[in-house]
C-alpha positions as a Markdown table, in Angstrom:
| # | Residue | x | y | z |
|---|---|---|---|---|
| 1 | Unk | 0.0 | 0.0 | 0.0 |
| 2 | Unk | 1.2 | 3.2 | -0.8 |
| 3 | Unk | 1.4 | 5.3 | 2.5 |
| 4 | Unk | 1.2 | 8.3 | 0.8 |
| 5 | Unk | -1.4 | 8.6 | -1.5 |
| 6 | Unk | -3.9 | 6.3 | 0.8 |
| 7 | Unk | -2.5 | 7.7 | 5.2 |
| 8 | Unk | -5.7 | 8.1 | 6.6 |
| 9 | Unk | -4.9 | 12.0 | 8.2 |
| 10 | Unk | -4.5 | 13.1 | 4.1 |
| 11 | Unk | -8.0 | 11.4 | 3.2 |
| 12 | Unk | -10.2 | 13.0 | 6.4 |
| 13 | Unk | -8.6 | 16.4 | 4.8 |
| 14 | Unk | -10.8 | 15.9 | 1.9 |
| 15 | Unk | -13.7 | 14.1 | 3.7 |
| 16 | Unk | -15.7 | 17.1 | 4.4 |
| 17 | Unk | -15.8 | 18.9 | 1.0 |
| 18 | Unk | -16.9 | 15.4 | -0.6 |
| 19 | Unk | -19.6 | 13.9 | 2.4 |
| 20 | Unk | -22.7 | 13.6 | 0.8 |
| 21 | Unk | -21.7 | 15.0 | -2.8 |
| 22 | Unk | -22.0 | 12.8 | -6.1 |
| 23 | Unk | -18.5 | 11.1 | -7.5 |
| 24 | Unk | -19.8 | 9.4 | -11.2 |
| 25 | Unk | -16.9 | 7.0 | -11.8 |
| 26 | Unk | -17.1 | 5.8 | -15.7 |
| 27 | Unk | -15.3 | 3.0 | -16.2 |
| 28 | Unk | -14.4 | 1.6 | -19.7 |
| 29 | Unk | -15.3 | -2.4 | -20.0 |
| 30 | Unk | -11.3 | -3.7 | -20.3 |
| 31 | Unk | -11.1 | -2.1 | -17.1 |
| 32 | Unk | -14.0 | -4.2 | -15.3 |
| 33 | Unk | -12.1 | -7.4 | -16.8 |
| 34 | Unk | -8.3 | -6.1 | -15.6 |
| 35 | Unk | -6.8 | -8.0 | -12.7 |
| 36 | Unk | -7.7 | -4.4 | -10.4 |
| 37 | Unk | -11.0 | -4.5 | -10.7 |
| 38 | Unk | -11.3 | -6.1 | -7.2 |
| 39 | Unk | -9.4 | -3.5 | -5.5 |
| 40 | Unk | -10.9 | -0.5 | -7.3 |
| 41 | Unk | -14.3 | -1.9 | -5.7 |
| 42 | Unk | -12.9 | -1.8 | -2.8 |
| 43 | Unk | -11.4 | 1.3 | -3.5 |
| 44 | Unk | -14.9 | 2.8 | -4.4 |
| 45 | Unk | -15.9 | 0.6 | -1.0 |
| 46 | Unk | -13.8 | 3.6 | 1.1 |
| 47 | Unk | -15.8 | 6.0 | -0.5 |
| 48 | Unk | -19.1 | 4.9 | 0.0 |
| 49 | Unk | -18.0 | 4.4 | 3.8 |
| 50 | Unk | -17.1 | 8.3 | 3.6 |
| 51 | Unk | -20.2 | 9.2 | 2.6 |
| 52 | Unk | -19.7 | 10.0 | -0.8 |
| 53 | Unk | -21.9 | 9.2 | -2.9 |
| 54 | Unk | -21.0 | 7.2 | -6.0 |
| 55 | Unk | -22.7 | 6.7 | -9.6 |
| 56 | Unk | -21.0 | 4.5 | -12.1 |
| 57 | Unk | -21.0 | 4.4 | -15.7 |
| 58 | Unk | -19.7 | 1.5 | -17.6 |
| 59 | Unk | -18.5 | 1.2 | -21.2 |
| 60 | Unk | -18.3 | -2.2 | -22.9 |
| 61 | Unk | -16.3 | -1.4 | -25.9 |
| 62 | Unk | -13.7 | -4.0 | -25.2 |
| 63 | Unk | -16.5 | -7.2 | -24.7 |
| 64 | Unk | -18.1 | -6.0 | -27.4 |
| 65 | Unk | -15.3 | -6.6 | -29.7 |
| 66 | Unk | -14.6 | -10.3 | -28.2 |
| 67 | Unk | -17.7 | -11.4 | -28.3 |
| 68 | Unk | -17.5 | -10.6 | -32.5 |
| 69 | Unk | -14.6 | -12.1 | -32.7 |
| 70 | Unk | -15.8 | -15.3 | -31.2 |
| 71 | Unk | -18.8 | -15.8 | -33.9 |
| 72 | Unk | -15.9 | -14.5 | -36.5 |
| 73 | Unk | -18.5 | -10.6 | -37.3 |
| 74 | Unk | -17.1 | -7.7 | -37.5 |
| 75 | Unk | -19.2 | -4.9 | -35.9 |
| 76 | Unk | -20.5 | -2.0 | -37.3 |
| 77 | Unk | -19.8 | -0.1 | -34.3 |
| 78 | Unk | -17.3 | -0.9 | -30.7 |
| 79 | Unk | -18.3 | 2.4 | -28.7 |
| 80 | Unk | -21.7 | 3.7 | -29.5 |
| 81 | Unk | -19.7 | 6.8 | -31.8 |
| 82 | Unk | -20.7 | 5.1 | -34.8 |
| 83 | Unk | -23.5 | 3.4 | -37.2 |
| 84 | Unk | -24.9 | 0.8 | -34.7 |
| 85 | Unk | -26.5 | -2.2 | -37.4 |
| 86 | Unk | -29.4 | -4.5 | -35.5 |
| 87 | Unk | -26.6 | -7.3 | -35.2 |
| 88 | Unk | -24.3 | -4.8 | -33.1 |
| 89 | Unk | -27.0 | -3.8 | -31.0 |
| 90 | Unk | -28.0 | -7.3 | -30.1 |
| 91 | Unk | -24.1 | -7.7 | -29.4 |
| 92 | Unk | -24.0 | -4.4 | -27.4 |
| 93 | Unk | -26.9 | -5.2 | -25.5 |
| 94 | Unk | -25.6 | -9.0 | -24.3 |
| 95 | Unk | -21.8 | -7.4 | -23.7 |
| 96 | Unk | -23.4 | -4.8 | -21.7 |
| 97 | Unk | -25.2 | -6.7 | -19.6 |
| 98 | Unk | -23.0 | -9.0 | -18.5 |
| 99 | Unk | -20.3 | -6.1 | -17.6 |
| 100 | Unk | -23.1 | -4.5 | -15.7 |
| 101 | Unk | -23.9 | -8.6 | -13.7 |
| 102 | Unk | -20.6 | -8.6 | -13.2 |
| 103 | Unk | -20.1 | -5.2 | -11.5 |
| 104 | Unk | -23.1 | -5.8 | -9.3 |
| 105 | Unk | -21.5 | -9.4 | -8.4 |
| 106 | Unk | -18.5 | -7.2 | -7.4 |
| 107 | Unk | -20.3 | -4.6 | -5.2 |
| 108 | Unk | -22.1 | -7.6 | -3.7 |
| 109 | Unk | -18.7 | -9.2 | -2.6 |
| 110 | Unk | -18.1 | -6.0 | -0.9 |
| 111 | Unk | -21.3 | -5.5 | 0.8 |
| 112 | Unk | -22.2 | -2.8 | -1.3 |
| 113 | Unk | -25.7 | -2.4 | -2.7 |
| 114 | Unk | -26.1 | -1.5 | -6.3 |
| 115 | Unk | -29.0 | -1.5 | -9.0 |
| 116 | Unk | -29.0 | -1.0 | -12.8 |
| 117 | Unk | -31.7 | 1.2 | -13.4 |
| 118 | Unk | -33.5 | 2.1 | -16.3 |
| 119 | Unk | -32.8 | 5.8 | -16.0 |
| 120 | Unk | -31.8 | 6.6 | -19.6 |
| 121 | Unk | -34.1 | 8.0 | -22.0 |
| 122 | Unk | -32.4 | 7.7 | -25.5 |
| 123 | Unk | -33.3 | 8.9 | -28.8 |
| 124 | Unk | -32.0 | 7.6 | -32.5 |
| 125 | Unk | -28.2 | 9.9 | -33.3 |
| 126 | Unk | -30.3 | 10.0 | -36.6 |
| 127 | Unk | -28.6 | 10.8 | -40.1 |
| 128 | Unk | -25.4 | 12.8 | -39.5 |
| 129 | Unk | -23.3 | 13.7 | -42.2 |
| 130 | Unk | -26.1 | 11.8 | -45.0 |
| 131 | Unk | -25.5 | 8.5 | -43.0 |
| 132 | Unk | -28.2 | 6.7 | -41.4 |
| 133 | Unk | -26.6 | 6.0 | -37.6 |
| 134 | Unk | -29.3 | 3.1 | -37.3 |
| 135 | Unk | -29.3 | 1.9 | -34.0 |
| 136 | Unk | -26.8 | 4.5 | -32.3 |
| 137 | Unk | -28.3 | 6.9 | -30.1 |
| 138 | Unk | -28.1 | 10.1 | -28.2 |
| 139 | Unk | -29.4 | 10.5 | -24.7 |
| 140 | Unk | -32.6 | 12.9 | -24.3 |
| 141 | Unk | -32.6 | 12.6 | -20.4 |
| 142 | Unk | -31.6 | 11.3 | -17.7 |
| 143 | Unk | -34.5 | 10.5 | -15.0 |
| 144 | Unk | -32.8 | 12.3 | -12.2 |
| 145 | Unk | -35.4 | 11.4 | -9.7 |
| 146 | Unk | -34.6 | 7.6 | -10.0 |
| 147 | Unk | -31.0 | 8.2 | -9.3 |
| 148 | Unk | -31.2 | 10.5 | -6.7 |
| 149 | Unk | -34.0 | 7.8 | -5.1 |
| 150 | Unk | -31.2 | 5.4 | -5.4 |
| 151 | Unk | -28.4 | 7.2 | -4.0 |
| 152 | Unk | -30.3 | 8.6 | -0.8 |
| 153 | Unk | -31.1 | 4.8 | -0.1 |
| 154 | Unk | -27.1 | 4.1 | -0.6 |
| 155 | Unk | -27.7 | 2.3 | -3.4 |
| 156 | Unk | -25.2 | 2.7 | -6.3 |
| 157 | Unk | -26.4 | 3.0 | -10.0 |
| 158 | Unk | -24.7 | 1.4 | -12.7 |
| 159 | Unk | -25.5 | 2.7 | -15.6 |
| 160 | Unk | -24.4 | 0.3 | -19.4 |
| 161 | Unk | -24.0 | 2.4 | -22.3 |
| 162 | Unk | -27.7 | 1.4 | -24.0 |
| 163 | Unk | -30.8 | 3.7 | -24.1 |
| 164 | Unk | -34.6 | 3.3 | -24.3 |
| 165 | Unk | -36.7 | 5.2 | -26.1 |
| 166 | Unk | -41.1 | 5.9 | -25.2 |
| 167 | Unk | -41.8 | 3.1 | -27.1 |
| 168 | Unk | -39.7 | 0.2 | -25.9 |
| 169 | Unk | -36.4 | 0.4 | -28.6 |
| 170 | Unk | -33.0 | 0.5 | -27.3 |
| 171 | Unk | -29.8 | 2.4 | -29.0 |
| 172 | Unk | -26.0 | 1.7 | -28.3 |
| 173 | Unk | -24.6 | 4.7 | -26.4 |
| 174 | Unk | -20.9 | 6.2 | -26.0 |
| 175 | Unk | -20.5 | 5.5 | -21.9 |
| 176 | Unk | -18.4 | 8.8 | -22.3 |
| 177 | Unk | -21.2 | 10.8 | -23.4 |
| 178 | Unk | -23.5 | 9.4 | -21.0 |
| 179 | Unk | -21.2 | 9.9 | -18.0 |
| 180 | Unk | -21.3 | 13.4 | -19.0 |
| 181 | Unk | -24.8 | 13.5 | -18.8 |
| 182 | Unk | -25.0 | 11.4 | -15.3 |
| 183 | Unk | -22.8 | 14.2 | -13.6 |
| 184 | Unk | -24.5 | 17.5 | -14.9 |
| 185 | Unk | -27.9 | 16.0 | -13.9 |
| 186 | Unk | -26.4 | 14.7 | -10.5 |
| 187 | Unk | -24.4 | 17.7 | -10.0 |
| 188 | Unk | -21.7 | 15.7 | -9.6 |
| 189 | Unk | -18.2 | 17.2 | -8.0 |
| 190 | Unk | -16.3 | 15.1 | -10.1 |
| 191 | Unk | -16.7 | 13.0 | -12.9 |
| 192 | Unk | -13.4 | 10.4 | -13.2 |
| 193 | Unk | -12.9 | 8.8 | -16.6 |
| 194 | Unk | -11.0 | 5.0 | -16.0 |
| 195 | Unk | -9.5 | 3.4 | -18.7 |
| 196 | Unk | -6.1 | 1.8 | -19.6 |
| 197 | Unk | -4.5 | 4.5 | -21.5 |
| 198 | Unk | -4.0 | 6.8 | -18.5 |
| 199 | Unk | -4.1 | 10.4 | -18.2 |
| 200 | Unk | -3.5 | 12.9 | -21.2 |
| 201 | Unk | 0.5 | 12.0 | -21.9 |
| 202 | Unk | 2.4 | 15.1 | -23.6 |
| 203 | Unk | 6.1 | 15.4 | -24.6 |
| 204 | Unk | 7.2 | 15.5 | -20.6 |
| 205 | Unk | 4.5 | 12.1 | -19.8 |
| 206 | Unk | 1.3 | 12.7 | -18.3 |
| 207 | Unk | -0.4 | 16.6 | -18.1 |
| 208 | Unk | -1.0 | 16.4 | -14.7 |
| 209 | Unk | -3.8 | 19.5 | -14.6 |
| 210 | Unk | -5.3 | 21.4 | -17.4 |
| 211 | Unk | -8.2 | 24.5 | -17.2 |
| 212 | Unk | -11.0 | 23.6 | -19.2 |
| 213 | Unk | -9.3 | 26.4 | -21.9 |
| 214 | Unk | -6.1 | 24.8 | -22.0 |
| 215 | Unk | -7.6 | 21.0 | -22.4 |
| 216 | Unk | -9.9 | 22.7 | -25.7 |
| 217 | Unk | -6.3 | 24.4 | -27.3 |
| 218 | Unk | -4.8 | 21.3 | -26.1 |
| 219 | Unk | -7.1 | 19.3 | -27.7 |
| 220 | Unk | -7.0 | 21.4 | -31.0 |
| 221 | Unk | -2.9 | 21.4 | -31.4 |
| 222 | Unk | -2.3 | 17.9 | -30.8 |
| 223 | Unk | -5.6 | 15.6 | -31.7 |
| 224 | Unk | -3.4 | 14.2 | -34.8 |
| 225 | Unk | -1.1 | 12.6 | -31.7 |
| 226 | Unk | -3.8 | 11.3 | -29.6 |
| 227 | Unk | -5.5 | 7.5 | -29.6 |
| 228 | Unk | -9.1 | 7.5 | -30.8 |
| 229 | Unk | -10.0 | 6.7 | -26.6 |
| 230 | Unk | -8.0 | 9.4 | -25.5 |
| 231 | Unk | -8.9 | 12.3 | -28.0 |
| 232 | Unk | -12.5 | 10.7 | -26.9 |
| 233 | Unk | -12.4 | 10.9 | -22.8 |
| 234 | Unk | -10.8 | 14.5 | -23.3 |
| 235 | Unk | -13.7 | 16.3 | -26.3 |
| 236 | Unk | -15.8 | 14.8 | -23.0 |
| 237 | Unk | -14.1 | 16.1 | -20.4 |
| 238 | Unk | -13.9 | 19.6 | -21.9 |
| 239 | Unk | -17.9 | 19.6 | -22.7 |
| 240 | Unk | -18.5 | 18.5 | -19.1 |
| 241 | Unk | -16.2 | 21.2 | -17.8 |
| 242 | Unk | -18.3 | 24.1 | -20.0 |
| 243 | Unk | -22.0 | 22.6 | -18.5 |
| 244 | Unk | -21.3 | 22.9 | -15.3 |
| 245 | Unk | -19.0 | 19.7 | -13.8 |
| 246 | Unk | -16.2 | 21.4 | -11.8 |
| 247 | Unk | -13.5 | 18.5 | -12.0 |
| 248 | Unk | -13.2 | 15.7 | -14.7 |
| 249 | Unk | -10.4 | 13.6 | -13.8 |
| 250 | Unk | -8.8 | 10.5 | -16.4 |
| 251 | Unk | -6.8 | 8.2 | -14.9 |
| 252 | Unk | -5.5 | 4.5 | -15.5 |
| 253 | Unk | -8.0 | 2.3 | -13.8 |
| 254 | Unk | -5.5 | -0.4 | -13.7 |
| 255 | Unk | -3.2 | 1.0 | -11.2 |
| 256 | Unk | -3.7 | -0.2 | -7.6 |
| 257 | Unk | -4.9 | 2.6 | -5.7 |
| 258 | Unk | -6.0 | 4.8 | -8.5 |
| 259 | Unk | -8.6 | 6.1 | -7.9 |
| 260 | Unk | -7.5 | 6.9 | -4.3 |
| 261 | Unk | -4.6 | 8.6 | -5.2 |
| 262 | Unk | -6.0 | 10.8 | -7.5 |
| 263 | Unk | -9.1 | 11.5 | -5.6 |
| 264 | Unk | -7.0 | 12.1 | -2.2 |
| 265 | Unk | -3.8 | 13.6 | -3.2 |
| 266 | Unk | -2.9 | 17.3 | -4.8 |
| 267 | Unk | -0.4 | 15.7 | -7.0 |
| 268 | Unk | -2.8 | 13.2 | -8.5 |
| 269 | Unk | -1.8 | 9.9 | -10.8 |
| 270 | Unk | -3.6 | 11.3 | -14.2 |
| 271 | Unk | -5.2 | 14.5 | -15.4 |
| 272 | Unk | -7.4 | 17.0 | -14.1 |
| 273 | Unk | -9.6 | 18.9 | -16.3 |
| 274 | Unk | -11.1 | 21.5 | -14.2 |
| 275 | Unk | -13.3 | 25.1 | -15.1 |
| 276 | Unk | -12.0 | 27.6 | -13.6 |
| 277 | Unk | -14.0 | 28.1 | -10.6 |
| 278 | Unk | -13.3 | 32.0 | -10.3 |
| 279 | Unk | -13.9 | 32.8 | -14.1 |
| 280 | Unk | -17.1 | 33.9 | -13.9 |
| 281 | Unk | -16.7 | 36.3 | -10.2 |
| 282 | Unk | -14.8 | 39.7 | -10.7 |
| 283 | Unk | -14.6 | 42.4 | -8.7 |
| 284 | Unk | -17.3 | 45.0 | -8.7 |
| 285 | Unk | -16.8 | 48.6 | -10.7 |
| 286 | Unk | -19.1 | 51.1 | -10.2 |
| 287 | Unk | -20.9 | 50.3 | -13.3 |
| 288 | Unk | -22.2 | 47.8 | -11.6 |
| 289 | Unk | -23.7 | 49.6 | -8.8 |
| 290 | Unk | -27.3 | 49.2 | -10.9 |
| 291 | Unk | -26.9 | 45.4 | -11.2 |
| 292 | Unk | -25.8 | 44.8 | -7.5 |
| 293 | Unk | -28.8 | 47.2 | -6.2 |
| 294 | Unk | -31.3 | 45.2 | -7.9 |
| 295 | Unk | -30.0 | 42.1 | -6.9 |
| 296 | Unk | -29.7 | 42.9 | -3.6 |
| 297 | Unk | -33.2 | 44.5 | -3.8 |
| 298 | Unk | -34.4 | 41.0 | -4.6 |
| 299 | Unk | -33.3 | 39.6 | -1.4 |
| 300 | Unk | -34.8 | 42.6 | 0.7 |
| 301 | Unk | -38.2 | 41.9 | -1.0 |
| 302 | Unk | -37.6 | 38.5 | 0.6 |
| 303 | Unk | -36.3 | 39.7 | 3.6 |
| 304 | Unk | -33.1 | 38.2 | 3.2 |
| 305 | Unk | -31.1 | 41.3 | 3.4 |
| 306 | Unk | -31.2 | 44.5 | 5.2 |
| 307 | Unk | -32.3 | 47.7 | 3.1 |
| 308 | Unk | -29.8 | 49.7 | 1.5 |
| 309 | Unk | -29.6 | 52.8 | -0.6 |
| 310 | Unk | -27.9 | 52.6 | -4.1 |
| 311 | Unk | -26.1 | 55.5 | -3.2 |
| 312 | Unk | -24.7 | 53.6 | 0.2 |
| 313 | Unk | -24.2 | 50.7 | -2.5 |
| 314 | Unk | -22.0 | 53.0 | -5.0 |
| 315 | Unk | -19.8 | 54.0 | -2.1 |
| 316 | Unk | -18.6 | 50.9 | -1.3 |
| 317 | Unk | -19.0 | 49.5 | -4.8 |
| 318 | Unk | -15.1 | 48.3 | -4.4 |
| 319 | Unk | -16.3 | 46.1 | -1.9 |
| 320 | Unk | -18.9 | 43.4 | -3.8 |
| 321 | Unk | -17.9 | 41.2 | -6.4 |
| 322 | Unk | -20.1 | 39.6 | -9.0 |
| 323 | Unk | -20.7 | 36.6 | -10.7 |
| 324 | Unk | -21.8 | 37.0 | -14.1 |
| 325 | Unk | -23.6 | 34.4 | -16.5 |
| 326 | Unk | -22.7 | 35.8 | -20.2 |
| 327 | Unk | -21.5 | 39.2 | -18.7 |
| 328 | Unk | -24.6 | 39.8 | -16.9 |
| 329 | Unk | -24.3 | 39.8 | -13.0 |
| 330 | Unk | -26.9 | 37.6 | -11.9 |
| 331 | Unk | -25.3 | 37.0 | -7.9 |
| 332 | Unk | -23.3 | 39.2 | -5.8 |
| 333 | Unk | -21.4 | 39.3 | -2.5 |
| 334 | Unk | -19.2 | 41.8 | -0.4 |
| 335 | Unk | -16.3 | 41.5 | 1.7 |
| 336 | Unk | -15.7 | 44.1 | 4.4 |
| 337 | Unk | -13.0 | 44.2 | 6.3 |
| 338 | Unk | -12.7 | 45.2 | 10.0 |
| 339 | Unk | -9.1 | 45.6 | 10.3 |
| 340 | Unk | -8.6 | 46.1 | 14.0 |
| 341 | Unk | -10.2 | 43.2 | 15.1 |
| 342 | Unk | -8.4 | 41.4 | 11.9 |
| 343 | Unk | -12.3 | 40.6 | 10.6 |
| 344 | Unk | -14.0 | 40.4 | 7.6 |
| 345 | Unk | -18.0 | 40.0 | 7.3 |
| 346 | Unk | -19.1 | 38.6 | 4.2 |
| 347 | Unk | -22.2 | 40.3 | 3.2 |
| 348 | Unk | -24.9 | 41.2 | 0.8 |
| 349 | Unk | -25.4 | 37.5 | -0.4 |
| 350 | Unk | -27.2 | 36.9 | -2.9 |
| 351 | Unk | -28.3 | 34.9 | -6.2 |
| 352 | Unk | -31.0 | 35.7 | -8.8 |
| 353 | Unk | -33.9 | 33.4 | -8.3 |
| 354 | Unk | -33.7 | 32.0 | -11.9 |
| 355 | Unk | -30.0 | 31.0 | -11.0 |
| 356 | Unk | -30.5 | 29.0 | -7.5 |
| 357 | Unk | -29.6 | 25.7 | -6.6 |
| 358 | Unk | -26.3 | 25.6 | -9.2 |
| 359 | Unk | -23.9 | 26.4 | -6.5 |
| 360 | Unk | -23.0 | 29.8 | -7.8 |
| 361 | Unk | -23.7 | 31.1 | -3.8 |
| 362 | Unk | -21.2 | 28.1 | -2.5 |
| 363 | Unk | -18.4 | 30.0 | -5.1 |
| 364 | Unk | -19.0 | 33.2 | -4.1 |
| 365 | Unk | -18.4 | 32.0 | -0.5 |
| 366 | Unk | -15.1 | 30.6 | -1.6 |
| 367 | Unk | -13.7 | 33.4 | -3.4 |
| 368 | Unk | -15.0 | 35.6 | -0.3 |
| 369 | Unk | -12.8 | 33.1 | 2.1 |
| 370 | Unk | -9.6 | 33.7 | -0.4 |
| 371 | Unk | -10.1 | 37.2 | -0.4 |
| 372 | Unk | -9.8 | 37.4 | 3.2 |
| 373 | Unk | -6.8 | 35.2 | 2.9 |
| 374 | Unk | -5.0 | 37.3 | 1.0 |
| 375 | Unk | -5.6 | 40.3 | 3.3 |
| 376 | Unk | -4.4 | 37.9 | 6.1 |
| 377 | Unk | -7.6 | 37.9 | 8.3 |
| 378 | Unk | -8.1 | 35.9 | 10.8 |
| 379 | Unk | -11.8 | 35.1 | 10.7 |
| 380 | Unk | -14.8 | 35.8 | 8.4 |
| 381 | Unk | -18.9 | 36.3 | 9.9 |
| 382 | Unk | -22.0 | 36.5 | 8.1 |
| 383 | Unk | -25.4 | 37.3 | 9.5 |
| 384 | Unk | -28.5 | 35.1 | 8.5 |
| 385 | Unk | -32.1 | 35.4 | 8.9 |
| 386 | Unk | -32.9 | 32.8 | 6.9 |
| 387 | Unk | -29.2 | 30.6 | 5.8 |
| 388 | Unk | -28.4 | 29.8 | 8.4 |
| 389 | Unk | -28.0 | 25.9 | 7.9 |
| 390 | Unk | -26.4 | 26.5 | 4.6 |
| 391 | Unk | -23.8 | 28.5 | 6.5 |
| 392 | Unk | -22.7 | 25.9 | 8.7 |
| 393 | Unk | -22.5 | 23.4 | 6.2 |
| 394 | Unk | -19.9 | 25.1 | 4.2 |
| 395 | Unk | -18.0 | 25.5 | 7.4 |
| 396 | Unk | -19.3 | 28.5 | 9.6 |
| 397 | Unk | -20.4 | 28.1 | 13.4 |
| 398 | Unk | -22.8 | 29.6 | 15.3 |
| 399 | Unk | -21.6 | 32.2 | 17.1 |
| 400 | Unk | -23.0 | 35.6 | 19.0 |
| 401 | Unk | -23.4 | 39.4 | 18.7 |
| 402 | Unk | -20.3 | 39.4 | 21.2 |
| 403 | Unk | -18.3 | 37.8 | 18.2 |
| 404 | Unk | -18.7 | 41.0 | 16.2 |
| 405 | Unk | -16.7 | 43.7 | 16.1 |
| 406 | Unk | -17.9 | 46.8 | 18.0 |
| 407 | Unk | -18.7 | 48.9 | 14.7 |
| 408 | Unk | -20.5 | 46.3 | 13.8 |
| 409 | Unk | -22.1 | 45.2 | 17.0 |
| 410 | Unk | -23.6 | 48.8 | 16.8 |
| 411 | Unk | -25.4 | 48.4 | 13.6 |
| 412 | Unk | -26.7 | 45.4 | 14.6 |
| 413 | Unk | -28.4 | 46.3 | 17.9 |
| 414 | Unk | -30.0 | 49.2 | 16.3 |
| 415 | Unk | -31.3 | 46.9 | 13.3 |
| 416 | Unk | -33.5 | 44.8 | 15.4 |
| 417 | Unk | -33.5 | 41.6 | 13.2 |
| 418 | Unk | -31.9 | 39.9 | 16.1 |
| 419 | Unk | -30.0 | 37.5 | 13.1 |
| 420 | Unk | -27.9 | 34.5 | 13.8 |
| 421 | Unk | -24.2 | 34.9 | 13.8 |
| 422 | Unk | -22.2 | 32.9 | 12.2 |
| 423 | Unk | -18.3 | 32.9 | 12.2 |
| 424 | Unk | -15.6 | 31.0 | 10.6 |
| 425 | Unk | -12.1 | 30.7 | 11.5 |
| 426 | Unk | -9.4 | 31.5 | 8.7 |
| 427 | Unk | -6.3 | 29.3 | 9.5 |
């Protein structure tokens, strides 16, 4: 065992970001038959006991191809990419299923309970480029309330690479596109790509961490060097990056220890594909004062936030920052500092309705904790009427009106919303 990728004290580090999050694991079908596969169950075992919550993806690619060999066919298609004939499908459909029996024997050996459920919707890829694509097919949705049934009841889904459509027919799928698909609808924290190519290899070996920017010119410059599975897991990874999945990791799921090490370690055994988390947030200008007052408006229609004046908002305009959804400021924050008492409060938090529940509020709390960082506070507060739960589970305690500074203990005597305060310590 390698102490250290897999000592206990660096996992808990990363325990409490990931309890209760989504991890979709995909894992290509010569995986599932490598020698490893026992330990990366067990591997995904550790994560389960954690508390992270796992959905897994399977691709059967490499069974497809030996079971054609066996009655001496060549298949139309391996990896749902492209023109899917009936006698592929039928092919598709038997090697799928049996990777997907023996994954559930495998989460049964470890005590683990698992279902395959029918949580695809698929629809025919249709004619593309003047070629019929048969029985290939795209996914239309994913029924998100089945998985998310699944996974509250600890039950992991495994998901094959074969869609249903209303009426009963069934399409081959790429397992890379529907992974994609699993994690934006799951919200997953990470999506992480297994196969037996490893991570993204460039002149130096493997690119250990790319933005989502640098994987598309990465992509563009060098896609005559790549393998057909690479170039594939990466044109993934980028689109999952752009619709909203923050980290996309592909690693060798061969290695012992993996997925472990790439999961719990900064260095990592693969590559990291990951959007830049702080693209989209910028500090306010005073052209902004507009946006930020009606924003914040919002939230004192709901009685979120206190009242303020758009001429108390232009002031301090230096002190909010934005984030913006195609340059339009749809959720705003402000940081300010108490520097005698080495304080910061973050306040004015708030997201447009039609933006909520996407984490764009969790982002703006994180940018507001490296802001304060980087003026070398010592601890951040917020005051909640109405947050306070979401608060404490990114980290805050409760606290009281004697944790404030006296400025600030002043205002909020004389407010009278008696709100909860809620501190969090900057070390």
């Amino acid at each position: 065992m390698n102490e250290r990728l897999t000592h206990f004290r660096e996992i808990l580090r990363y325990v409490p970001r990931f309890r209760d999050r989504v991890f979709v694991i995909a894992v290509d079908g010569a995986v599932v038959e490598d020698d490893n596969f026992p330990n990366l169950l067990l591997d995904i075992a550790l994560l389960r006991s954690l508390s992270i919550r796992v959905a897994l993806v399977h691709g059967a690619a490499h069974q497809v191809r030996k079971a054609a060999e066996i009655i001496k066919m060549v298949p139309s298609d391996l990896d749902g990419t492209g023109i899917t004939d009936k006698d592929t499908l039928q092919i598709a459909i038997s090697a799928a299923n049996r990777v997907t029996h023996e994954i559930l024997e495998g989460f049964s050996a470890n005590d683990l309970r698992a279902a395959c459920p029918n949580a695809i919707v698929a629809h025919p890829a249709g004619i593309l480029g003047g070629v019929d694509h048969l029985f290939t097919g795209k996914v239309e949705r994913v029924d998100a309330g089945l998985l998310q049934t699944l996974l509250e009841h600890d039950i992991i889904p495994v998901i094959p690479p074969i869609g249903i459509n209303g009426t009963g027919n069934s399409f081959r799928l790429n397992s890379d596109a529907v992974a994609v698909e699993i994690a934006k609808t799951l919200r997953a924290v990470k999506l992480i790509y297994l196969n037996t190519e490893g991570g993204i290899r460039g002149a130096a070996g493997v690119v250990r961490q790319l933005t989502v920017q640098e994987a598309e010119t990465y992509l563009k410059n060098h896609k005559k060097e790549l393998s057909r599975e690479t170039t594939t897991k990466l044109t993934h990874a980028i689109r999952a990056g752009k619709e909203g999945v923050e980290r996309v990791h592909i690693i060798d799921g061969r290695e012992q220890e993996g997925l472990l090490g790439e999961v719990f370690s900064n260095e990592g055994i693969g590559t990291l594909v990951y959007a830049n988390e702080y693209q989209a947030i910028r500090q306010a200008q005073k052209k902004d004062t507009r946006a930020v007052f009606g924003l914040i408006q919002q939230g004192i229609e709901n009685d979120e936030l206190v009242k303020r004046k758009r001429a108390d908002i232009e002031k301090i305009i230096g002190d909010y920052f934005v984030f913006e959804v195609d340059r339009d400021p749809v959720a705003c924050a402000a940081l300010h500092v108490y520097p005698e008492q080495n304080m910061g409060e973050l306040a004015s938090l708030f997201v447009d309705d039609r933006y909520e529940n996407q984490g764009i509020g969790g982002k703006l709390i994180r940018y507001a904790e490296t802001l304060a960082r980087s003026k070398s506070l010592a601890k951040l507060f917020c005051l909640s009427t109405q947050a306070v739960p979401y608060f404490v589970q990114r980290g805050f305690t409760i606290g009281t009106p004697d944790d404030l500074p006296p400025a600030r203990r002043e205002k909020y005597d004389q407010s009278g919303r008696k709100s909860a305060v809620l501190v969090k310590a900057l070390t």
